[in-house]
PDB file of N, CA, C and O in Angstrom:
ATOM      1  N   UNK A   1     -15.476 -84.460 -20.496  1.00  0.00           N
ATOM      2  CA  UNK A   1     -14.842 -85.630 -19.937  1.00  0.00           C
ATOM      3  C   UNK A   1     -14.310 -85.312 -18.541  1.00  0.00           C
ATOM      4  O   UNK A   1     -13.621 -84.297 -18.646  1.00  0.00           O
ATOM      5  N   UNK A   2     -14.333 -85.722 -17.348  1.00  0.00           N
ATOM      6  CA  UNK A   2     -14.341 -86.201 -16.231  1.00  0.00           C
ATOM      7  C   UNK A   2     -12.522 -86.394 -16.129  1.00  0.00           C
ATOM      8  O   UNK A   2     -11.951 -87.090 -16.968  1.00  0.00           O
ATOM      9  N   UNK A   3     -11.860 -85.799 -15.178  1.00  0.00           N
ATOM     10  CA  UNK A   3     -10.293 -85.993 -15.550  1.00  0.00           C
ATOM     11  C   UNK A   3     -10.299 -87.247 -14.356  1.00  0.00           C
ATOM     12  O   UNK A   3     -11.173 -87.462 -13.516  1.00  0.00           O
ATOM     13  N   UNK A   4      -9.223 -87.867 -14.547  1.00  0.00           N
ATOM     14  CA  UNK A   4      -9.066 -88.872 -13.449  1.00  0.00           C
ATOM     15  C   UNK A   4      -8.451 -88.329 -12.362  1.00  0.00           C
ATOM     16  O   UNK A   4      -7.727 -87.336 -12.440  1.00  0.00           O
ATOM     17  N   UNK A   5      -8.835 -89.269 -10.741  1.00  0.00           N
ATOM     18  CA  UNK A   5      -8.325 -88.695 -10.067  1.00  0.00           C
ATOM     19  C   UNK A   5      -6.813 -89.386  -9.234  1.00  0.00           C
ATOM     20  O   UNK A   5      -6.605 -90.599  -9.215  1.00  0.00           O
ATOM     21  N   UNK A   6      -6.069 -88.584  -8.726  1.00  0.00           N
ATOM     22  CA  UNK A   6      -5.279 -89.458  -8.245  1.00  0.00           C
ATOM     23  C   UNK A   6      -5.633 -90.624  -7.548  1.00  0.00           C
ATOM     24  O   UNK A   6      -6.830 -90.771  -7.302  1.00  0.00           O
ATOM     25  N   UNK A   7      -4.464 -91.891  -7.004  1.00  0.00           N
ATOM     26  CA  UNK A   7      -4.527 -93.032  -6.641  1.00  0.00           C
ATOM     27  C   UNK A   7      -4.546 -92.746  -4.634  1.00  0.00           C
ATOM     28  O   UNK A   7      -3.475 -92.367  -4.159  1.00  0.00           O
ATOM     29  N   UNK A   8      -5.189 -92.855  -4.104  1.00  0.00           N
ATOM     30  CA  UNK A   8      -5.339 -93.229  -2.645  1.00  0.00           C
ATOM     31  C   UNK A   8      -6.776 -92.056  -1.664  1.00  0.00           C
ATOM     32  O   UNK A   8      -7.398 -92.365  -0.647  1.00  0.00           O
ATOM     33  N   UNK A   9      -6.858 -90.960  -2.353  1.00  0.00           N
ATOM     34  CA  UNK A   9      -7.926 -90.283  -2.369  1.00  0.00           C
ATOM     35  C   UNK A   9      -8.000 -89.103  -0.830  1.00  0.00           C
ATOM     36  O   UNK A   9      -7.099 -88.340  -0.483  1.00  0.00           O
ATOM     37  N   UNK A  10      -8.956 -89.240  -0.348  1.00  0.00           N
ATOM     38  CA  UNK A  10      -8.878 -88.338   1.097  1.00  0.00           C
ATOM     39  C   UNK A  10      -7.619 -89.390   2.176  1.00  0.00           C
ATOM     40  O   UNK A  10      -6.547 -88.960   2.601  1.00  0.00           O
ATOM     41  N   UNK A  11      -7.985 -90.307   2.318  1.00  0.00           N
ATOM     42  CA  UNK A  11      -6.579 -91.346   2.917  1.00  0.00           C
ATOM     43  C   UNK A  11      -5.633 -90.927   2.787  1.00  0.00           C
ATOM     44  O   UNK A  11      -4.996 -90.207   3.557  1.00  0.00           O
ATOM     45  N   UNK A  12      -5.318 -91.398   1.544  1.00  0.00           N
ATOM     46  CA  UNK A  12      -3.573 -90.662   1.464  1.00  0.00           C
ATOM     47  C   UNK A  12      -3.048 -89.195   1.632  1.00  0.00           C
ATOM     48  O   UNK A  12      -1.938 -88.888   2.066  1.00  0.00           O
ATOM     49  N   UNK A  13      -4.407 -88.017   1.057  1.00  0.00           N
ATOM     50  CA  UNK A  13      -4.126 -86.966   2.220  1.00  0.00           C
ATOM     51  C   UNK A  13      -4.119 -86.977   2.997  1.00  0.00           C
ATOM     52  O   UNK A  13      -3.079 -86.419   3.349  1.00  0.00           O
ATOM     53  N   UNK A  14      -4.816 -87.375   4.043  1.00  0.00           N
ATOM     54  CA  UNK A  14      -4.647 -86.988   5.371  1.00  0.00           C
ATOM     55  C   UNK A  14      -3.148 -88.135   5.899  1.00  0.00           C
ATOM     56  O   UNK A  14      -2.665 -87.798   6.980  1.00  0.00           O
ATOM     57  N   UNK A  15      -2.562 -89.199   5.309  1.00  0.00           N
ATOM     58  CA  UNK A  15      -1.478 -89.468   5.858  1.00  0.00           C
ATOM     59  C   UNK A  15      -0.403 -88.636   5.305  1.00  0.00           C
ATOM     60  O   UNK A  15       0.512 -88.074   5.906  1.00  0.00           O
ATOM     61  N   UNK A  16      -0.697 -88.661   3.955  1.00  0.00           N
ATOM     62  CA  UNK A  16       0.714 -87.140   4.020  1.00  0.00           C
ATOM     63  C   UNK A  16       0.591 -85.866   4.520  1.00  0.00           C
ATOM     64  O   UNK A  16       1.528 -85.071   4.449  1.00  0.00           O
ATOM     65  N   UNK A  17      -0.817 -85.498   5.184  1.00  0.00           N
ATOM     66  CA  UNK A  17      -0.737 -83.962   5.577  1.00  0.00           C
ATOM     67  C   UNK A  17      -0.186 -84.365   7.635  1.00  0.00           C
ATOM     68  O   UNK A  17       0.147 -83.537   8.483  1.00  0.00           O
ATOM     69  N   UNK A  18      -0.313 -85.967   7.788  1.00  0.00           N
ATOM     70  CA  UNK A  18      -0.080 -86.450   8.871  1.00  0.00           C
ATOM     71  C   UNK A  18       1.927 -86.314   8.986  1.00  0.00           C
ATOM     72  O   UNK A  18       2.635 -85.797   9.850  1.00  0.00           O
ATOM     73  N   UNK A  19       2.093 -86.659   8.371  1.00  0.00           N
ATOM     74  CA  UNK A  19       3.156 -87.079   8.343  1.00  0.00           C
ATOM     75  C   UNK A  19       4.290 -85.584   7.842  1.00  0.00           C
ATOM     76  O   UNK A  19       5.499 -85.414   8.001  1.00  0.00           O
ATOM     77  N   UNK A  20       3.301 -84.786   7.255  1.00  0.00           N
ATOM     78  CA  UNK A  20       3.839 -82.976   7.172  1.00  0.00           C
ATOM     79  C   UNK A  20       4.013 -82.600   8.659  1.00  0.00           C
ATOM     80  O   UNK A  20       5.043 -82.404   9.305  1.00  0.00           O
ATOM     81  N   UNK A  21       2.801 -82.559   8.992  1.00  0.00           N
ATOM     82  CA  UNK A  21       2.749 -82.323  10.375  1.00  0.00           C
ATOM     83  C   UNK A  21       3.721 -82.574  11.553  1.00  0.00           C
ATOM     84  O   UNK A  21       3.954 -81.743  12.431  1.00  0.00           O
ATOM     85  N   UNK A  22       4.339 -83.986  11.465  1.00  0.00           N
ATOM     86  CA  UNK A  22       5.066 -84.571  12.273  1.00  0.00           C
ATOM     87  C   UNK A  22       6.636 -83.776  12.270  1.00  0.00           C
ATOM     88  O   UNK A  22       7.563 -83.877  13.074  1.00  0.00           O
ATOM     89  N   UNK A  23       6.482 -82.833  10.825  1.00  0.00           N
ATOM     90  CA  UNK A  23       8.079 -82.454  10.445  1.00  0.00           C
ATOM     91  C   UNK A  23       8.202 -81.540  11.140  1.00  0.00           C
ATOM     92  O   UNK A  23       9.294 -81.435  11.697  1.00  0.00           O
ATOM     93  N   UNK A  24       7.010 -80.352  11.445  1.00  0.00           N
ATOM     94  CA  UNK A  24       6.547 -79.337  11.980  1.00  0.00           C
ATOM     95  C   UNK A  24       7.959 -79.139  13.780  1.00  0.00           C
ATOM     96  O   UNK A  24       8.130 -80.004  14.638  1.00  0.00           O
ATOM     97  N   UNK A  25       8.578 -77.867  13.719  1.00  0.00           N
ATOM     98  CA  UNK A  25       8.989 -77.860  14.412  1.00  0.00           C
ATOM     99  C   UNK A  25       8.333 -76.668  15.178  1.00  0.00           C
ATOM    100  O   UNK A  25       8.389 -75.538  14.694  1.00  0.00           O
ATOM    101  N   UNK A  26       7.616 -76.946  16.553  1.00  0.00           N
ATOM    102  CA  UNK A  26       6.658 -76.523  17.312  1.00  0.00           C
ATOM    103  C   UNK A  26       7.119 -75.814  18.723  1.00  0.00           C
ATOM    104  O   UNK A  26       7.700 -76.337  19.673  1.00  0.00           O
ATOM    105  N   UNK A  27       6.705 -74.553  18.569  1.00  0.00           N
ATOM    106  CA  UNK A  27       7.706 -73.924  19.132  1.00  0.00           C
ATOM    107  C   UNK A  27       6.919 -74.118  21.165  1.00  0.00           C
ATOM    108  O   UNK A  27       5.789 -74.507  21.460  1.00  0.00           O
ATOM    109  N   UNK A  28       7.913 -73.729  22.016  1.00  0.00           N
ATOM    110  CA  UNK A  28       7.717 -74.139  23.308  1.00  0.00           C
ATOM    111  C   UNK A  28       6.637 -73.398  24.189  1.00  0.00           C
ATOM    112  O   UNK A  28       5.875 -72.579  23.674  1.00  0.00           O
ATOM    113  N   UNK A  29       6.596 -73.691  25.448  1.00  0.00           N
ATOM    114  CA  UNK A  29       5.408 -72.733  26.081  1.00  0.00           C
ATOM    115  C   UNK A  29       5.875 -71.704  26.434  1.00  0.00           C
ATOM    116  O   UNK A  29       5.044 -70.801  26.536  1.00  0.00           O
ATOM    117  N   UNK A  30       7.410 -71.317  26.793  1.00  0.00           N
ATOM    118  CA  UNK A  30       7.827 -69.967  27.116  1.00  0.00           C
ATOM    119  C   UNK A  30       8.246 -69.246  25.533  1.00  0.00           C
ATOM    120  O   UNK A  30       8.695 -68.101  25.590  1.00  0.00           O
ATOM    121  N   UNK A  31       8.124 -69.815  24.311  1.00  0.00           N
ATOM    122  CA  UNK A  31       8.211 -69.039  23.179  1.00  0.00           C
ATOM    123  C   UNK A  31       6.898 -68.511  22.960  1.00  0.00           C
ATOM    124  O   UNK A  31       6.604 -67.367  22.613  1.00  0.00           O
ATOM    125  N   UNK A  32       6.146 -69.477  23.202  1.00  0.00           N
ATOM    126  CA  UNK A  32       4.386 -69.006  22.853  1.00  0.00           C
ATOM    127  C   UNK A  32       4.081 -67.684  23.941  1.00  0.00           C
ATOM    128  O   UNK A  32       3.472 -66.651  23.665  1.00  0.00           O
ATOM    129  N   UNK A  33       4.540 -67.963  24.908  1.00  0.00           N
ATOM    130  CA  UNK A  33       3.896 -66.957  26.098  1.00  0.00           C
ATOM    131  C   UNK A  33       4.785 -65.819  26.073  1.00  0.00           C
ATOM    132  O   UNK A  33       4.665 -64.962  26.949  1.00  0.00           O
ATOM    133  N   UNK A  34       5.834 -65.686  25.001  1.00  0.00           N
ATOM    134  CA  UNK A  34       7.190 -64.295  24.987  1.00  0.00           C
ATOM    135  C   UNK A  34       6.574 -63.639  23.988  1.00  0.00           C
ATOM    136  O   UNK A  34       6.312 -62.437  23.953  1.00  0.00           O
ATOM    137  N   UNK A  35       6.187 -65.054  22.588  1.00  0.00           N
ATOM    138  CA  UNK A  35       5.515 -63.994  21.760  1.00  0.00           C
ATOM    139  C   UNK A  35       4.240 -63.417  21.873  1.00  0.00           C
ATOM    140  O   UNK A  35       4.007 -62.414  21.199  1.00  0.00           O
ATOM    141  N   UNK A  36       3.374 -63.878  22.611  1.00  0.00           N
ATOM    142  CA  UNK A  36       1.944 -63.561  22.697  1.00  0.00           C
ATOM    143  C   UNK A  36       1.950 -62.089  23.617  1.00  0.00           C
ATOM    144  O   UNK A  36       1.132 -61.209  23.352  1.00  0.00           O
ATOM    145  N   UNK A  37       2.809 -61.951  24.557  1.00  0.00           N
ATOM    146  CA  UNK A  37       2.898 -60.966  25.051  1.00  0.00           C
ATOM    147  C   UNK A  37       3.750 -59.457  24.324  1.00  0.00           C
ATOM    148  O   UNK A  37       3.630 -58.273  24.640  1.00  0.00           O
ATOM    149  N   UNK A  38       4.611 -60.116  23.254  1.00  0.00           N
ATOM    150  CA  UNK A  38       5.019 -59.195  22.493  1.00  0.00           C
ATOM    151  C   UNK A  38       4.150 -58.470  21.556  1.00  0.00           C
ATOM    152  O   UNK A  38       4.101 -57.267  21.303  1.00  0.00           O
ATOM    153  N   UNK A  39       3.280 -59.748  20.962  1.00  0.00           N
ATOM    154  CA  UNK A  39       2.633 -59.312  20.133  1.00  0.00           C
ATOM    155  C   UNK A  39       1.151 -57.901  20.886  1.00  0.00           C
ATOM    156  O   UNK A  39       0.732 -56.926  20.263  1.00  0.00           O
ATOM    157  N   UNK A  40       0.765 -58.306  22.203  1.00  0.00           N
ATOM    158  CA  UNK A  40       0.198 -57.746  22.649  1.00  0.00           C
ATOM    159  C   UNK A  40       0.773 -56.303  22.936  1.00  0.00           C
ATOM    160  O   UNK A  40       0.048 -55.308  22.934  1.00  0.00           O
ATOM    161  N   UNK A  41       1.955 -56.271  23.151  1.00  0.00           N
ATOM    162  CA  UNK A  41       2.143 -54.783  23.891  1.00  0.00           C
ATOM    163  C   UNK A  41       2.680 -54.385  22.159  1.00  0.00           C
ATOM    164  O   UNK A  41       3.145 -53.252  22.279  1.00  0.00           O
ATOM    165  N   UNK A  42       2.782 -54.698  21.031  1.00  0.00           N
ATOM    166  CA  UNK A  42       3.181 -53.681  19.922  1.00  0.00           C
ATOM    167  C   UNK A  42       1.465 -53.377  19.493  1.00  0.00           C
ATOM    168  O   UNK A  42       1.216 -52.271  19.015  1.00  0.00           O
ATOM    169  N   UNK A  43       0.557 -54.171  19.638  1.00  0.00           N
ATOM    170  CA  UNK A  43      -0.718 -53.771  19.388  1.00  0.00           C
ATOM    171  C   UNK A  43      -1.326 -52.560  20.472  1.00  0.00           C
ATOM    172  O   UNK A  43      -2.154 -51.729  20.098  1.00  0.00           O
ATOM    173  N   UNK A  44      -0.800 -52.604  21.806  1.00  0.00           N
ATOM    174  CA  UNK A  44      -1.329 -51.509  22.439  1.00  0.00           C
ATOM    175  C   UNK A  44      -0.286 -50.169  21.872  1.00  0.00           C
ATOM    176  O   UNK A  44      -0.878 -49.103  21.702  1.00  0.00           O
ATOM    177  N   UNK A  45       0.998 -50.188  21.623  1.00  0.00           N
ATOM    178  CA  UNK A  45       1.665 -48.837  21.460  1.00  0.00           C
ATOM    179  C   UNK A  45       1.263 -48.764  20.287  1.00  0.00           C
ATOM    180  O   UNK A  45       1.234 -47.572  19.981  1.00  0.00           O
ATOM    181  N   UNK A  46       0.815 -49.629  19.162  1.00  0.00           N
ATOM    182  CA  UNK A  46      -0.151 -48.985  17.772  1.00  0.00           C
ATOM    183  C   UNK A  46      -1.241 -48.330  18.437  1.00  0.00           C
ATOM    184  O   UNK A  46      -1.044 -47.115  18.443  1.00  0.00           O
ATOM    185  N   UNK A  47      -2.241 -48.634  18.962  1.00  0.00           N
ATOM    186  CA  UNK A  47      -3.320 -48.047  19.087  1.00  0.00           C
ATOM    187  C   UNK A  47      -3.032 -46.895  20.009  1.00  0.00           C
ATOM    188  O   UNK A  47      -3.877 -46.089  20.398  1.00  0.00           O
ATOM    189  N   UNK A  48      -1.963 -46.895  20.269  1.00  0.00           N
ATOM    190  CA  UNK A  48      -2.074 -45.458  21.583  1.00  0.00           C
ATOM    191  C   UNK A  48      -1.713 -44.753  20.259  1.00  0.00           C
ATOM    192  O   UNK A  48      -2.543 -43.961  19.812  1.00  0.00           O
ATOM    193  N   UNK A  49      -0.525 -44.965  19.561  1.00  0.00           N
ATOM    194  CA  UNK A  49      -0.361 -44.244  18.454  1.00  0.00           C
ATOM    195  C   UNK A  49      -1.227 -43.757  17.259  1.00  0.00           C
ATOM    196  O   UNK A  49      -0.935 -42.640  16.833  1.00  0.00           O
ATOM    197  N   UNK A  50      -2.036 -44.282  16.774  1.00  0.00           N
ATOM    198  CA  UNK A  50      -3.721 -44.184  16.533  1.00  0.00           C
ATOM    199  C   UNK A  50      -4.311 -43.151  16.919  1.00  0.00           C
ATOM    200  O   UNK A  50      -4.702 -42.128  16.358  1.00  0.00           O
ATOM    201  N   UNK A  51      -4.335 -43.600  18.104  1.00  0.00           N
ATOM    202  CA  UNK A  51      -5.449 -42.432  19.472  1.00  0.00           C
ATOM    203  C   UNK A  51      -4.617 -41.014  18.904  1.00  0.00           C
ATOM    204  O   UNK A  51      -5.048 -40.126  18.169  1.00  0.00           O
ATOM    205  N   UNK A  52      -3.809 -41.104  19.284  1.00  0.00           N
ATOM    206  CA  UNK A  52      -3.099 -39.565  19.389  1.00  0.00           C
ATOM    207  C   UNK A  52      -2.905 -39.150  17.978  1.00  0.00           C
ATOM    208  O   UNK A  52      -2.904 -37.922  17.891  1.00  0.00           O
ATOM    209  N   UNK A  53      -2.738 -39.768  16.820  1.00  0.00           N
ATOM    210  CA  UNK A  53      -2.372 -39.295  15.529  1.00  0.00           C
ATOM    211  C   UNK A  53      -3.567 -38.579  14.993  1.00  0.00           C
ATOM    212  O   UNK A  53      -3.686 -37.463  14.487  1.00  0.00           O
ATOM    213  N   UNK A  54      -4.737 -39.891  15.342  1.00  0.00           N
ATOM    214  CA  UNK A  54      -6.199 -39.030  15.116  1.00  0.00           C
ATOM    215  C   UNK A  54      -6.473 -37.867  16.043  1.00  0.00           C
ATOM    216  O   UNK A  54      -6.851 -36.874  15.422  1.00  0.00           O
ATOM    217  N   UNK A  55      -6.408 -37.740  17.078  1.00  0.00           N
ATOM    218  CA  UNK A  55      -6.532 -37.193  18.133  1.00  0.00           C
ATOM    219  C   UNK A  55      -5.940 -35.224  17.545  1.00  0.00           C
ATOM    220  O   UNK A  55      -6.639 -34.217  17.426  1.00  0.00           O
ATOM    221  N   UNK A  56      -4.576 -35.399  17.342  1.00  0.00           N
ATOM    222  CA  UNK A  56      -3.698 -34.284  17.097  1.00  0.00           C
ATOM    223  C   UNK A  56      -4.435 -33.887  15.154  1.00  0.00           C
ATOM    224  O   UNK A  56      -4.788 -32.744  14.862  1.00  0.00           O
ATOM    225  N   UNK A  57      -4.505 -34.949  14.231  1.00  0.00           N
ATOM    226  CA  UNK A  57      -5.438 -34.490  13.299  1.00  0.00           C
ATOM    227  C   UNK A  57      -6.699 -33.999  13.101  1.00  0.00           C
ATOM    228  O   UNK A  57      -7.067 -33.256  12.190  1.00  0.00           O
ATOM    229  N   UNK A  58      -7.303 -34.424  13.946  1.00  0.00           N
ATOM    230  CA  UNK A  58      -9.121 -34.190  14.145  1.00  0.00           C
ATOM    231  C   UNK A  58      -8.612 -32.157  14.586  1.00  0.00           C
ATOM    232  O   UNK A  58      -8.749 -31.292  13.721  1.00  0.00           O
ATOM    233  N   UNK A  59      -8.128 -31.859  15.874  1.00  0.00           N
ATOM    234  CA  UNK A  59      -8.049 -30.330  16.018  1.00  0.00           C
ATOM    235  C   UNK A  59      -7.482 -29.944  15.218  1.00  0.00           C
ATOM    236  O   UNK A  59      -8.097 -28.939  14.859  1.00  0.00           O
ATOM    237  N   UNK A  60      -6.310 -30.107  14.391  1.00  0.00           N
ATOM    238  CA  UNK A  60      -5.461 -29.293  13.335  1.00  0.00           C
ATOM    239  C   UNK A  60      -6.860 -29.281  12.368  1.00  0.00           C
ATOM    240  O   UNK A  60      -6.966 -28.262  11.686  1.00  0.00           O
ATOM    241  N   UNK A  61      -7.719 -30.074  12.253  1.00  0.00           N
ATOM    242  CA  UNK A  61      -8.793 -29.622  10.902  1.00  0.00           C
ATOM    243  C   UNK A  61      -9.885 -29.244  11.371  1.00  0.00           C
ATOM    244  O   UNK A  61     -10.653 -28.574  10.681  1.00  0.00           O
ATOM    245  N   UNK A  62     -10.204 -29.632  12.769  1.00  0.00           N
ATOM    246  CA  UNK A  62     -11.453 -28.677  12.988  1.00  0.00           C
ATOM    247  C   UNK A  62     -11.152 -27.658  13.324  1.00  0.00           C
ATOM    248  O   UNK A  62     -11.993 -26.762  13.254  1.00  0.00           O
ATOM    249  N   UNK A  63      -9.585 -27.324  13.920  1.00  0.00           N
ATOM    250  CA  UNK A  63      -9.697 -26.209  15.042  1.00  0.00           C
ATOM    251  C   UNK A  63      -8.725 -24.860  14.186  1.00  0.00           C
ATOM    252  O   UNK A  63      -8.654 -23.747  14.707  1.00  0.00           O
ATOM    253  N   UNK A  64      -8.169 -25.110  13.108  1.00  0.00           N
ATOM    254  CA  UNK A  64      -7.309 -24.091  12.542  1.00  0.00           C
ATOM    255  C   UNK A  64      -7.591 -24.633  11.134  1.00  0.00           C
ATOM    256  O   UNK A  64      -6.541 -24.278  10.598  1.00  0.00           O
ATOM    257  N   UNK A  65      -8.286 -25.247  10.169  1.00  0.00           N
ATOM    258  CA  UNK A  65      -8.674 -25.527   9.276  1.00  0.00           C
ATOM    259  C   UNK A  65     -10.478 -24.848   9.107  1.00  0.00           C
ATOM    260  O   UNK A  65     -10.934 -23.827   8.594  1.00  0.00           O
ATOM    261  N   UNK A  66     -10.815 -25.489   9.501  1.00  0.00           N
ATOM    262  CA  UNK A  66     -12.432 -24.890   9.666  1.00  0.00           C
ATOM    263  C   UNK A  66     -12.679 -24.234  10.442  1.00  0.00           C
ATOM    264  O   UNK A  66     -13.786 -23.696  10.479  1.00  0.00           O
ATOM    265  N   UNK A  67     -11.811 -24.040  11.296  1.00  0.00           N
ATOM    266  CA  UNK A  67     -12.397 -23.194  12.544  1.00  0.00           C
ATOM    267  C   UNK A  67     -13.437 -23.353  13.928  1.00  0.00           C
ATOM    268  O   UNK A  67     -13.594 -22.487  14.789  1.00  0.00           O
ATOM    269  N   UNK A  68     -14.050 -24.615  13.885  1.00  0.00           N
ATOM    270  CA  UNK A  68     -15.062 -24.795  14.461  1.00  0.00           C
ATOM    271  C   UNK A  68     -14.578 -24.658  16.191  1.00  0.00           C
ATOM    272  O   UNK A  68     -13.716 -25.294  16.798  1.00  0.00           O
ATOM    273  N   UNK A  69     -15.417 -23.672  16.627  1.00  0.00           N
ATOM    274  CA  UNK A  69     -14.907 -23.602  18.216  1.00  0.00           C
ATOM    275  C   UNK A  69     -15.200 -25.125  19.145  1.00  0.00           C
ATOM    276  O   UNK A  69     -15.540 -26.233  18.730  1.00  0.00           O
ATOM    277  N   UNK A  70     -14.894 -24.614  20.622  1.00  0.00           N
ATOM    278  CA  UNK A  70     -15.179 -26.075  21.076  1.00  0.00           C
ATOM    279  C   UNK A  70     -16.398 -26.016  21.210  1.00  0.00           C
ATOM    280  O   UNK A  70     -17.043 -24.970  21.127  1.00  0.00           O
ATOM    281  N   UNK A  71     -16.955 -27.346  21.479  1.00  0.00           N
ATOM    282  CA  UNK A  71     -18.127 -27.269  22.229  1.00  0.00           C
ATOM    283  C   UNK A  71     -18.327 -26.903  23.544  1.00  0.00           C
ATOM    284  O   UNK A  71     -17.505 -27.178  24.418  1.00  0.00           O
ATOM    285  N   UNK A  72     -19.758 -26.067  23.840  1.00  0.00           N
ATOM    286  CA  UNK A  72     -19.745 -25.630  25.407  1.00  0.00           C
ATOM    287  C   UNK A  72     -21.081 -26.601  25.445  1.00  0.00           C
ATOM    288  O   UNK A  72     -21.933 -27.066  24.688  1.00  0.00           O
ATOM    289  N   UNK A  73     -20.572 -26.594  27.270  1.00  0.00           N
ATOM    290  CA  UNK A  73     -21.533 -27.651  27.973  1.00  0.00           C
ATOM    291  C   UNK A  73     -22.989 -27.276  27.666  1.00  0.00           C
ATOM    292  O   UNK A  73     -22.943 -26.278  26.947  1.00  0.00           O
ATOM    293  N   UNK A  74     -23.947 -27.546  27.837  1.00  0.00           N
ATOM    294  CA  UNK A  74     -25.519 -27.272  27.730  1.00  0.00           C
ATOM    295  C   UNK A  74     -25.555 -26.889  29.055  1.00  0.00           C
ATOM    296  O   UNK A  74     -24.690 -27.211  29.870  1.00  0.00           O
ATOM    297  N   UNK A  75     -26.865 -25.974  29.388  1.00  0.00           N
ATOM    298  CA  UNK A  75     -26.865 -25.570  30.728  1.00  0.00           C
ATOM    299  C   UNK A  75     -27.764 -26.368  31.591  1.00  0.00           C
ATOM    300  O   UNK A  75     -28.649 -27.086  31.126  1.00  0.00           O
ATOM    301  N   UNK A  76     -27.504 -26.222  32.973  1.00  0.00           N
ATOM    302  CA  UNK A  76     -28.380 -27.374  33.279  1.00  0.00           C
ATOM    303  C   UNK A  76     -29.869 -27.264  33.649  1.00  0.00           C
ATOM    304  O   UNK A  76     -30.344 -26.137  33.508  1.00  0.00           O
ATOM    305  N   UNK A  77     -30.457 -27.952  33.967  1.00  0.00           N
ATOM    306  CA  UNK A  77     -31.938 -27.833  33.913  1.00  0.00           C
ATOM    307  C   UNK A  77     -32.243 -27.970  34.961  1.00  0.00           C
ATOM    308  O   UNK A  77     -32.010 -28.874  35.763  1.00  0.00           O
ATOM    309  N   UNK A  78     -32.960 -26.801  35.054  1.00  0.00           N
ATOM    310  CA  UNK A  78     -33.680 -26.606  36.392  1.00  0.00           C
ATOM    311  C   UNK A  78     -35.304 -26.578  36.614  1.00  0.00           C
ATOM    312  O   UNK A  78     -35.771 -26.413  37.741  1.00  0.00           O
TER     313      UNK A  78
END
C-alpha cells in the first residue's frame, strides 16, 4: 500500500524552505572577506606544518632508521 502524501506538495516546500530562508541571518561583506582570509592563512600554516612534519619524519626513517644514504647527483654526460 502506497502511504499518503502530505497536503500542498513541492509548493508548499519551496514556500516554507522560502520563508526559512528569509529568517536566515546573513552575514556582511567585511565578515565574509575576514573569514575567507582567515580561513585561508590557517590552511597555509597547516600545510607548512605538513611539509615539515613529513619532511623531519621521512629523514628520521630513512636516514637513522634504515639508513639509506643521500642520493648523489648522476654524472654528467659527455
Amino acid at each position: 500500500m502506497a502511504t499518503a502524501r502530505p497536503a500542498g506538495g513541492i509548493v508548499r516546500f519551496a514556500q516554507e524552505a522560502w520563508s526559512e530562508l528569509r529568517k536566515v541571518t546573513w552575514p556582511t561583506q567585511d565578515q565574509v572577506i575576514r573569514l575567507t582570509v582567515l580561513v585561508m592563512l590557517i590552511s597555509v600554516v597547516v600545510s607548512i606544518y605538513i611539509f615539515l612534519f613529513d619532511n623531519v619524519f621521512h629523514l628520521l626513517v630513512d636516514k637513522l632508521i634504515l639508513g639509506i644514504p643521500d642520493v648523489t647527483p648522476a654524472p654528467p654526460i659527455q
